[in-house]
GULUM-253456 format. One record per residue (C-alpha): z, x, y; residue in one letter. Coordinates in Angstrom, 2 decimals, always signed. Example, Ala and Ser with C-alpha at 12.3 -4.5 7.8 and 13.67 -1.06 7.14 Angstrom:
<marlos>
MARLO, zz, xx, yy, code
MARLO, +7.80, +12.30, -4.50, A $
MARLO, +7.14, +13.67, -1.06, S $
</marlos>
This chain:
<marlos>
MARLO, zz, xx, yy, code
MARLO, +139.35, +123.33, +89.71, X $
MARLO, +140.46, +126.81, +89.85, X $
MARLO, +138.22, +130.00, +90.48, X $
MARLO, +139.27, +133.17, +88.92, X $
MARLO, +139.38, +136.44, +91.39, X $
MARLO, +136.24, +138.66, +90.44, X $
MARLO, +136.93, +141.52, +88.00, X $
MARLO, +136.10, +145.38, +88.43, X $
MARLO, +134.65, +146.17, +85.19, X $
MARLO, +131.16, +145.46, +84.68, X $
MARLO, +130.62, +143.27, +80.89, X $
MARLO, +128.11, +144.60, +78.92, X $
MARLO, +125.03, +142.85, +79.15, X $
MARLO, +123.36, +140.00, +76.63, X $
MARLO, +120.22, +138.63, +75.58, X $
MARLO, +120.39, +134.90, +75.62, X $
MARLO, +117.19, +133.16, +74.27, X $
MARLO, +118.76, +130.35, +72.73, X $
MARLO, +119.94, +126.50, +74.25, X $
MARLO, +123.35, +126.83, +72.35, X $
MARLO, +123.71, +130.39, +73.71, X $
MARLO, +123.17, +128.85, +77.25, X $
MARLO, +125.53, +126.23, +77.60, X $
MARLO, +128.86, +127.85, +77.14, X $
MARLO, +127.52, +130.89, +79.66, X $
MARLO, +126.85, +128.05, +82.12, X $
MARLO, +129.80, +126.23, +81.71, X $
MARLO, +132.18, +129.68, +81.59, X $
MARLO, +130.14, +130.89, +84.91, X $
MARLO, +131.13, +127.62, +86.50, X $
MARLO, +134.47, +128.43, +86.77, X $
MARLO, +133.40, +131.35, +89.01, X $
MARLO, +133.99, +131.83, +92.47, X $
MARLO, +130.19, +132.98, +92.81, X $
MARLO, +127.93, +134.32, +90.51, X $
MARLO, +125.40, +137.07, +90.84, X $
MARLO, +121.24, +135.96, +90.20, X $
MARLO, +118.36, +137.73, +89.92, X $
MARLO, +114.61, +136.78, +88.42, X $
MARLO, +111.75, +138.76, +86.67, X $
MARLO, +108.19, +136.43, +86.75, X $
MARLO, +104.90, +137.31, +87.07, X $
MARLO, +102.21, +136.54, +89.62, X $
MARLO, +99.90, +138.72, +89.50, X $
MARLO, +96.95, +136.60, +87.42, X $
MARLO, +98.47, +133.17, +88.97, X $
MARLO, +99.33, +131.08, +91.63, X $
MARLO, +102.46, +129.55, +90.73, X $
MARLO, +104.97, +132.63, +89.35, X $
MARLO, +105.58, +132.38, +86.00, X $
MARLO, +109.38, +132.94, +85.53, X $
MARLO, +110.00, +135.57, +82.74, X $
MARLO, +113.84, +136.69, +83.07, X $
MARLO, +116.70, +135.33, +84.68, X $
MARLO, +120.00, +137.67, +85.26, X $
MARLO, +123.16, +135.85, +85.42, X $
MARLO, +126.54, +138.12, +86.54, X $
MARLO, +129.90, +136.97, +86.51, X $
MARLO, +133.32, +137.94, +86.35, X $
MARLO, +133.54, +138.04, +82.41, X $
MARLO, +129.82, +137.85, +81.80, X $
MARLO, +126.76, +139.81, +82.01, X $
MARLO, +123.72, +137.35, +80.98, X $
MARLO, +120.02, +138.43, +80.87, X $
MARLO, +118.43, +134.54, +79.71, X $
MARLO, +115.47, +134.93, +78.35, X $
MARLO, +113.17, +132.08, +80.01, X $
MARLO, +110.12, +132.35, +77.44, X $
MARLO, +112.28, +131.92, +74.32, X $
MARLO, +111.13, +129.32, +72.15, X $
MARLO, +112.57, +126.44, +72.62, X $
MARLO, +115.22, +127.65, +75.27, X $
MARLO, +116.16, +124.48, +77.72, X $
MARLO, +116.89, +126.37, +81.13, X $
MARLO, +118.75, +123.29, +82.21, X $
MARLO, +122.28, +124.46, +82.21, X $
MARLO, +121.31, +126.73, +84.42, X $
MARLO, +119.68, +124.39, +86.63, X $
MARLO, +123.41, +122.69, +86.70, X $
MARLO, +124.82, +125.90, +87.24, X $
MARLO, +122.62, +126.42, +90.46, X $
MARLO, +123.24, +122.84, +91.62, X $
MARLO, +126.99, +123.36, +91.45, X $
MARLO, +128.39, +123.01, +95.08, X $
MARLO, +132.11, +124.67, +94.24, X $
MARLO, +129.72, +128.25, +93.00, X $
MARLO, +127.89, +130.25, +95.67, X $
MARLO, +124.83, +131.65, +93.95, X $
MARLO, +124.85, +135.67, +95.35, X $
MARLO, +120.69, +137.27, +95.48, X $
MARLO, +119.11, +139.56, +97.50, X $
MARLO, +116.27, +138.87, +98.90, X $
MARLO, +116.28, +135.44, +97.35, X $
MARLO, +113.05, +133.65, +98.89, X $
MARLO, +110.69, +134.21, +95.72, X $
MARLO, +113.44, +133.76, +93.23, X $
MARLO, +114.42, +130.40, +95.19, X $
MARLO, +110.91, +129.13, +95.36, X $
MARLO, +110.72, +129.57, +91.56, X $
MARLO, +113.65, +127.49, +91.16, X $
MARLO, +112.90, +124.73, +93.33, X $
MARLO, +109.61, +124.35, +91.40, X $
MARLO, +111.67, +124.17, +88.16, X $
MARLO, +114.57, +122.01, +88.66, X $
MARLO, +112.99, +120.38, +91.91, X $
MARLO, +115.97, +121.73, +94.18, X $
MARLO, +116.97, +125.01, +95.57, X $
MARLO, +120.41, +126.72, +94.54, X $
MARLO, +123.61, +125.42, +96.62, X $
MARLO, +125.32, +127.07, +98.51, X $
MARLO, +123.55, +130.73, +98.61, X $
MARLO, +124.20, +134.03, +99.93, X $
MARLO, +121.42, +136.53, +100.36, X $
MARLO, +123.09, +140.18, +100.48, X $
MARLO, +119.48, +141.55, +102.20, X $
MARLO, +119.92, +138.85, +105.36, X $
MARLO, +123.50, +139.82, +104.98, X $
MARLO, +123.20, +143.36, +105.29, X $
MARLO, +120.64, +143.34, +108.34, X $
MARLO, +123.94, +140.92, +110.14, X $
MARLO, +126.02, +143.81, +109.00, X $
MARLO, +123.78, +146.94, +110.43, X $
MARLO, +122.44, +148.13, +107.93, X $
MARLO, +118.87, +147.96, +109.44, X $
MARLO, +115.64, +146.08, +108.28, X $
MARLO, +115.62, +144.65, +105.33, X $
MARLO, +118.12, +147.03, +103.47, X $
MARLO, +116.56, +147.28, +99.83, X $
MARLO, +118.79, +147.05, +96.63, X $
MARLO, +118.73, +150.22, +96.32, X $
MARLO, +120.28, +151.78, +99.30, X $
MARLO, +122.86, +148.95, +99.00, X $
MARLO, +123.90, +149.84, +95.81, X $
MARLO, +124.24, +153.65, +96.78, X $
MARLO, +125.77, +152.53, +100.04, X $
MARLO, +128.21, +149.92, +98.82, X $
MARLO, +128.80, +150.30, +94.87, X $
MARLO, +128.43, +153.71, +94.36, X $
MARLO, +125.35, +153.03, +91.84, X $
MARLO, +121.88, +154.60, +91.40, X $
MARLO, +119.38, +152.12, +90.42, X $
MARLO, +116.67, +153.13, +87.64, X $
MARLO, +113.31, +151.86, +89.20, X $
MARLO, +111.19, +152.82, +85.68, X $
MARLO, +111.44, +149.69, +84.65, X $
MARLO, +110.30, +147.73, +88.44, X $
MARLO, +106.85, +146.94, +87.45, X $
MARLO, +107.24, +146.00, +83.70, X $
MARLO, +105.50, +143.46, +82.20, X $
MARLO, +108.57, +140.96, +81.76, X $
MARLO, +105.95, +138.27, +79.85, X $
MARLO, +105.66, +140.83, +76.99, X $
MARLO, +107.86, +140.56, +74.20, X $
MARLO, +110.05, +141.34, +72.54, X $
MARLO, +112.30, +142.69, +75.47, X $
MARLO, +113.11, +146.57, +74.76, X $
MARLO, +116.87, +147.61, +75.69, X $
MARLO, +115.69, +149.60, +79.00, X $
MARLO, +114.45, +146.70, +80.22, X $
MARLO, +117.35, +144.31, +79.24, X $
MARLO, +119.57, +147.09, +80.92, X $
MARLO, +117.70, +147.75, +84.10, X $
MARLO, +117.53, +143.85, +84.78, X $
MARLO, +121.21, +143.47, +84.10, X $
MARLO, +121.98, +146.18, +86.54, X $
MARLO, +119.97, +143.97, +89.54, X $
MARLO, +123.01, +141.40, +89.35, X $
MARLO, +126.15, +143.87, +87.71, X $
MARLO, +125.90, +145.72, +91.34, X $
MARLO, +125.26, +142.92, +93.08, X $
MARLO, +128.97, +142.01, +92.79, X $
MARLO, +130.21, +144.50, +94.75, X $
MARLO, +127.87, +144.91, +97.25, X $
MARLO, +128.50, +140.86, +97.97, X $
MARLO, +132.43, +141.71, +98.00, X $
MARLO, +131.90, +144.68, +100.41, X $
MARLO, +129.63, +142.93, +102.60, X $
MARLO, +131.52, +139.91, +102.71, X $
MARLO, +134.92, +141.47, +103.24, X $
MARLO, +132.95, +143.22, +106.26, X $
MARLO, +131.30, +140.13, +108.23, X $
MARLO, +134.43, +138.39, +108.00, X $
MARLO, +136.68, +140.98, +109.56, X $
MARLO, +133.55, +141.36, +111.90, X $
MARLO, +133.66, +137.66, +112.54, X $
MARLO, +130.19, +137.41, +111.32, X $
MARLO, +130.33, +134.81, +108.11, X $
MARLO, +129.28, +132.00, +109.98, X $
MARLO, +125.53, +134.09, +111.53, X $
MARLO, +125.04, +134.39, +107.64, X $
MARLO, +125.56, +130.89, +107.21, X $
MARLO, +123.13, +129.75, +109.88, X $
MARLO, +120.69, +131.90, +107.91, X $
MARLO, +121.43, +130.54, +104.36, X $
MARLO, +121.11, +127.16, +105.62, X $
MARLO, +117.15, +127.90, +106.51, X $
MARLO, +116.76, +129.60, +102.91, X $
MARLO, +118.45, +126.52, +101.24, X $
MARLO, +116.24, +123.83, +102.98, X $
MARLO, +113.32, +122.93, +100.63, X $
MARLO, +110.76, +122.84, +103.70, X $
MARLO, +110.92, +126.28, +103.90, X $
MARLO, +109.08, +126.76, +100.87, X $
MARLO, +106.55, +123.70, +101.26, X $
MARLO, +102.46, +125.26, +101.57, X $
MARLO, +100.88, +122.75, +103.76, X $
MARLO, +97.24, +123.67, +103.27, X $
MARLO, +95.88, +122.01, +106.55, X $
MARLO, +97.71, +124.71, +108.28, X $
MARLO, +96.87, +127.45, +106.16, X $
MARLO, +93.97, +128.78, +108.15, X $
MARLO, +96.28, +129.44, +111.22, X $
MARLO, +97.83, +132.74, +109.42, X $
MARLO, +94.07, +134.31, +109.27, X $
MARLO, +94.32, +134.71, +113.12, X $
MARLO, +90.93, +133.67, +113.77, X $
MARLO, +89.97, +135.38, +117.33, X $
MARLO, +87.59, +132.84, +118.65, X $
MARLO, +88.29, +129.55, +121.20, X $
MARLO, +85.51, +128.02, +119.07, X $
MARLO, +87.04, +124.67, +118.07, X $
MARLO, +84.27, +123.66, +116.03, X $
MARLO, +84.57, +126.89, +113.71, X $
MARLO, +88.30, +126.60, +113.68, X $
MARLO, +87.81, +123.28, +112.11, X $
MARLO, +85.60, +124.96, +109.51, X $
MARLO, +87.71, +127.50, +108.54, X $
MARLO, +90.93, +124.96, +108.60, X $
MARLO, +88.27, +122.77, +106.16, X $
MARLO, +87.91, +125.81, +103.99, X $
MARLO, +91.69, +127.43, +103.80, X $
MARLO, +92.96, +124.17, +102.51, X $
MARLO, +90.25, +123.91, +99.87, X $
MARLO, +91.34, +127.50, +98.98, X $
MARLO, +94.82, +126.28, +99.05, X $
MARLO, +94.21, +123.32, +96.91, X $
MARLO, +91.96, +124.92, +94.39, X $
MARLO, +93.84, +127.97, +93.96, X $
MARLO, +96.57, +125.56, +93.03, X $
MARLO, +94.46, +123.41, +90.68, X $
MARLO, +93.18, +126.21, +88.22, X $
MARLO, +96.26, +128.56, +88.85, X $
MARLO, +94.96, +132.01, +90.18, X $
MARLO, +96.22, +133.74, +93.09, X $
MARLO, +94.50, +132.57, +96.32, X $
MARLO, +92.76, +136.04, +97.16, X $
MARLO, +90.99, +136.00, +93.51, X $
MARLO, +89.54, +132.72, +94.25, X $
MARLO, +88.15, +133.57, +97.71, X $
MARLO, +89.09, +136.85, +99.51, X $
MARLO, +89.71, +136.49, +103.37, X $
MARLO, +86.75, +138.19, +104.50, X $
MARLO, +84.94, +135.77, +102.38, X $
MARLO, +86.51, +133.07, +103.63, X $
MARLO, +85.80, +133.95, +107.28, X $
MARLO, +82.34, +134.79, +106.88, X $
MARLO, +81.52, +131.21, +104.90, X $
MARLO, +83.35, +129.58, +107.74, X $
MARLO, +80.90, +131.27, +110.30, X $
MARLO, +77.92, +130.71, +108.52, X $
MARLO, +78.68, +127.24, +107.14, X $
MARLO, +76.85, +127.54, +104.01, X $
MARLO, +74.65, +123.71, +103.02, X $
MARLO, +74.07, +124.35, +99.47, X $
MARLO, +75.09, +126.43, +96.79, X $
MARLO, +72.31, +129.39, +97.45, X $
MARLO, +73.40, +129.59, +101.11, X $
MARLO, +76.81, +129.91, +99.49, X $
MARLO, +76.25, +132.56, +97.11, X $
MARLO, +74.40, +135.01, +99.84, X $
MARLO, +78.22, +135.15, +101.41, X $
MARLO, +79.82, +138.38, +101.03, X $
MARLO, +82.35, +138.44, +97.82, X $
MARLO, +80.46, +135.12, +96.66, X $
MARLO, +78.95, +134.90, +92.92, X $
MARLO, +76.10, +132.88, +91.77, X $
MARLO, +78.19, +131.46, +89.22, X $
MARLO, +80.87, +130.33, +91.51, X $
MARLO, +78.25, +128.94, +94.13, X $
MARLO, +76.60, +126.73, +91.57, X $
MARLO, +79.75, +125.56, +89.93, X $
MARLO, +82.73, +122.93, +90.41, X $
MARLO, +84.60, +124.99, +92.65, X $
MARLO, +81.66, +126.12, +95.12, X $
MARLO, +80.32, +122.50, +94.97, X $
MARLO, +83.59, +121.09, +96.22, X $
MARLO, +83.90, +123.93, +98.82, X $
MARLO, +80.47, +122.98, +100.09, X $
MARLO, +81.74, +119.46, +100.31, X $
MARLO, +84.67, +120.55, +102.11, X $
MARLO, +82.13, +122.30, +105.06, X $
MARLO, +80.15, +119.40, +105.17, X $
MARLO, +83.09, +117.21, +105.97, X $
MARLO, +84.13, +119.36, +108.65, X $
MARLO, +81.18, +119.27, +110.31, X $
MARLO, +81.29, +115.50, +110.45, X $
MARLO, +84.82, +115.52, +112.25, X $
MARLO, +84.07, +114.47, +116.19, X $
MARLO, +85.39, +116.60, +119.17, X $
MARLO, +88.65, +115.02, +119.17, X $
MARLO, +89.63, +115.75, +115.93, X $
MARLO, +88.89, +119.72, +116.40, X $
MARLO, +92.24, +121.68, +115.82, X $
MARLO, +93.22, +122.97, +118.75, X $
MARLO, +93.16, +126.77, +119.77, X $
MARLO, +96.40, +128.70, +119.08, X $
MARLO, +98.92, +128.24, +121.67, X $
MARLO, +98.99, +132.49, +122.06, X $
MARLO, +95.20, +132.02, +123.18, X $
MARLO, +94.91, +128.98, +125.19, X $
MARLO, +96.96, +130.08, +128.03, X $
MARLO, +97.17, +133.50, +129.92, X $
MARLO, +98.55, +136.44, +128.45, X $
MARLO, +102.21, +138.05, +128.40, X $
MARLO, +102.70, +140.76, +130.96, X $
MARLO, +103.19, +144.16, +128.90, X $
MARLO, +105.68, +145.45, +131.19, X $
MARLO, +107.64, +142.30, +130.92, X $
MARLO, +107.29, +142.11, +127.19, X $
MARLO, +108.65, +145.95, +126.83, X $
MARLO, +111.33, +145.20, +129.14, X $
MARLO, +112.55, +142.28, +126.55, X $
MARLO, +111.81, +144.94, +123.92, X $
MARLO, +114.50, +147.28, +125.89, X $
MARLO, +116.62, +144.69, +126.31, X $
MARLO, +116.40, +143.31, +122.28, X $
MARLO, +116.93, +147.32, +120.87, X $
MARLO, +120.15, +147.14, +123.11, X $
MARLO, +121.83, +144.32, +121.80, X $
MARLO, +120.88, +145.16, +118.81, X $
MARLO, +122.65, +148.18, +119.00, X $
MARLO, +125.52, +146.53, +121.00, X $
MARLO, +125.90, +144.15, +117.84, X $
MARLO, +125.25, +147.08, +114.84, X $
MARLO, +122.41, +144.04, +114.18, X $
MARLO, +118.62, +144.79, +112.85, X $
MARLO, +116.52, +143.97, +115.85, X $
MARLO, +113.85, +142.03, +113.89, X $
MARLO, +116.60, +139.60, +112.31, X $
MARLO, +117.23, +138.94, +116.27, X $
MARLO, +113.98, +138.46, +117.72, X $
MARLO, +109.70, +139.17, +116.53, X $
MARLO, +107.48, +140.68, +118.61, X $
MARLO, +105.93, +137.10, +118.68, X $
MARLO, +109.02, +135.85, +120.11, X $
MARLO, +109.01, +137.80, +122.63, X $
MARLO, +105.50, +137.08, +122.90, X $
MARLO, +106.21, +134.25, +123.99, X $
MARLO, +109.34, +134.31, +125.73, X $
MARLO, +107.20, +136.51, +128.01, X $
MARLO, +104.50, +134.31, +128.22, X $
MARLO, +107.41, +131.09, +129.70, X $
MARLO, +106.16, +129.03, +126.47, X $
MARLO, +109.19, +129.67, +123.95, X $
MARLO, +109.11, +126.34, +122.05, X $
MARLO, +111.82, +126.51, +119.66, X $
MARLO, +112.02, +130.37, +118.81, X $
MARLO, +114.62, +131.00, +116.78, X $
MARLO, +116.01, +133.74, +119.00, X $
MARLO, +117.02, +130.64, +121.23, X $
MARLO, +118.83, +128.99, +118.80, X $
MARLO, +122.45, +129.65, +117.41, X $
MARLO, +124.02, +132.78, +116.93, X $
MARLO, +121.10, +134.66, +118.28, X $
MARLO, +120.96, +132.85, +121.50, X $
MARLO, +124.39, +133.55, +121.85, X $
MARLO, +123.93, +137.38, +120.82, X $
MARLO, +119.72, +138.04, +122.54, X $
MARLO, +118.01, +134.94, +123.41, X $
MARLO, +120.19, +134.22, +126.35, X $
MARLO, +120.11, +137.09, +128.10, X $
MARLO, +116.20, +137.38, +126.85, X $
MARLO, +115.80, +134.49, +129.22, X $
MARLO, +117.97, +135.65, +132.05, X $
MARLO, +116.01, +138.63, +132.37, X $
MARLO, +112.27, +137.00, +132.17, X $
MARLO, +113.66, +134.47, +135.00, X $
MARLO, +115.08, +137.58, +137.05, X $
MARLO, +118.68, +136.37, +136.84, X $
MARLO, +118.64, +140.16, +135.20, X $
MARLO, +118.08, +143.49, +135.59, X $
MARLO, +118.30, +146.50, +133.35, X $
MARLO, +120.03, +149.99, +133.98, X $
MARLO, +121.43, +153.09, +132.40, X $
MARLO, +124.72, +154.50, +132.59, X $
MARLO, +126.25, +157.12, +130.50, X $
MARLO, +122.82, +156.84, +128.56, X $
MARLO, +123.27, +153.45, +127.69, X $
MARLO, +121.10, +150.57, +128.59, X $
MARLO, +123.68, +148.61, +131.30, X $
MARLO, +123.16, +144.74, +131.95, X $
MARLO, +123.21, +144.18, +135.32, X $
MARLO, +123.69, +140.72, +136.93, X $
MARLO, +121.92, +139.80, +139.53, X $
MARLO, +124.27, +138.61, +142.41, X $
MARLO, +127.23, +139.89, +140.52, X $
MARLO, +129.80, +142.75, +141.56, X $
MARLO, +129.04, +144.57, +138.82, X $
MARLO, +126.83, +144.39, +135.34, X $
MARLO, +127.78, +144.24, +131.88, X $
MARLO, +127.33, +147.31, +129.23, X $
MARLO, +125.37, +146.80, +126.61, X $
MARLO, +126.77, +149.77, +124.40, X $
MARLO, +126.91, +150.43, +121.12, X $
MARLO, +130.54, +149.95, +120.60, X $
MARLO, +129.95, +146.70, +118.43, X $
MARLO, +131.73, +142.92, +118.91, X $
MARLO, +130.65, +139.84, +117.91, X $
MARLO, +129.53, +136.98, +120.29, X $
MARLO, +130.78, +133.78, +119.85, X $
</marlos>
């Protein structure tokens, strides 16, 4: 099958809010070498995002499909997203993946995300669309239309025009980006990314571990298991009646009913950010049910505490060293530091309990996490020469500048 080159001129953009109207832009886009995406939904009064717009860009074809059309069967597009021979260009895909996976029960293959791109490239932390577009296209995005309500209808022409413009300029900031990483060498660092973006898991909720991203600070076992008993119920209920988690039961809510345990609905509704109504109704009789089954659970069944409490602490120094030695490849590379390493990674490379970090894996071990590990285990040393951070070998003639003059590793 042959794929045309990509074209200059940007098409002017179309409402599609029909099935017939669909197919043929589906079956023209996959003939495409790639094909710019983009959603609108909303999420602020739900749980699950409620897809509004999607914004289709190819070579020949500007497409804003309207997803609450009457009628309209979105799976052409679902085909088009499937389609193995068409890379599916977003940036800053995870949200508008998730949404997809929940509709056609797969995410879009193969992808490229021009925000994990662009941090590969040097272009910092999480470059927005904006400054890519200025940067890379030449383009000045209109943000007056960024927090529209894309449920309402009908869609005004501003709107259809400021959501074609998220995937017309995505073009050629993918071409510029692309061309770039592969003269740099760098094509297959994206890759490694996409392939964690692509990989449904990445998107799965599992509510029995939900309570671990509240950060309890206790060693109490018995109250972890509480609050792990009430974060899932949060989790699952939240899903159940479709409102956003943080309506349902706000944090502080949550952590105070998992310290007081609450027997019966008028314990319940003395909890901070807890109404009467919702004590004495389905929702606060289930979470009561919930405590009272975690209070049942014997010793052994406890979660355990969180692996950066139960043993001793990183040394600072050590963990600023790594943060010396992480801003210098970084710069070395023309890399964004944070797509290298966390400050929980080097958390715990500091602490000699890395696990599977993701700095130690792939490209970035090859680039940081090596190195990271040489100089925790004192098989390096930092200097400075010419006001550059210098690596320095231990038992070796002479060290290795880290400089800013750029390279790629492996």
């Amino acid at each position: 099958m042959s794929r045309r080159p990509a074209a200059s001129a940007d098409p002017e953009p179309v409402l599609i809010t029909t099935t017939e109207e669909l197919v043929p832009l589906c079956e023209r886009l996959r003939q495409e070498p790639f094909v710019t995406v983009d959603t609108e939904f909303m999420r602020e009064r739900t749980y699950w995002p409620e897809l509004c717009v999607v914004q289709l860009g190819g070579e020949r074809d500007t497409a804003v499909v309207d997803a609450l059309a009457p009628g309209i069967d979105l799976s052409p597009l679902g085909a088009l997203l499937a389609d193995d021979q068409v890379v599916k260009v977003f940036h800053a895909c995870r949200q508008d993946v998730e949404i997809f996976l929940l509709r056609f029960g797969g995410t879009p293959q193969p992808m490229f995300d021009t925000q994990i791109a662009a941090m590969v490239a040097g272009f910092g932390d999480q470059a927005s669309y904006d400054s890519l577009a200025r940067a890379l296209a030449g383009a000045q995005i209109d943000k007056a239309y960024r927090f529209s309500d894309w449920s309402a209808r009908p869609l005004s022409p501003a709107q259809i025009a400021y959501a074609a413009a998220d995937v017309t300029h995505l073009r050629r900031i993918y071409a510029a980006l692309r061309e770039r990483l592969a003269r740099e060498g760098r094509l297959d660092w994206v890759a490694e990314e996409m392939a964690a973006l692509t990989d449904p898991a990445t998107y799965g909720t599992d509510p029995d571990s939900a309570w671990e991203k509240l950060r309890p600070r206790t060693n109490n076992r018995r109250f972890l298991a509480t609050l792990r008993a009430i974060a899932a119920w949060r989790e699952r209920e939240a899903q159940r009646v479709n409102i956003p988690r943080q309506r349902l039961l706000r944090d502080e809510s949550l952590l105070e009913v998992a310290a007081t345990a609450p027997a019966d609905a008028a314990a319940l509704a003395r909890a901070r950010g807890v109404t009467e109504g919702f004590a004495r109704g389905k929702s606060g009789a289930s979470l009561i049910a919930a405590i009272e089954a975690a209070k049942e659970l014997p010793d052994a069944e406890l979660p355990e505490v969180p692996r950066e409490r139960a043993g001793p602490s990183p040394s600072p120094a050590l963990v600023a060293l790594l943060k010396v030695l992480l801003a210098a490849k970084a710069e070395e590379h023309q890399v964004a530091p944070r797509l290298l390493a966390s400050s929980e990674e080097l958390d715990r490379l500091a602490a000699d309990a890395p696990g599977d970090l993701p700095a130690l894996q792939g490209w970035r071990r090859r680039v940081f996490g090596a190195d990271a590990l040489a100089l925790r285990d004192g098989d390096l040393a930092l200097g400075v020469e010419g006001r550059r951070v210098r690596l320095i070998r231990q038992g070796a003639s002479q060290g290795a500048s880290a400089g800013a003059d750029g390279g790629g590793a492996g």
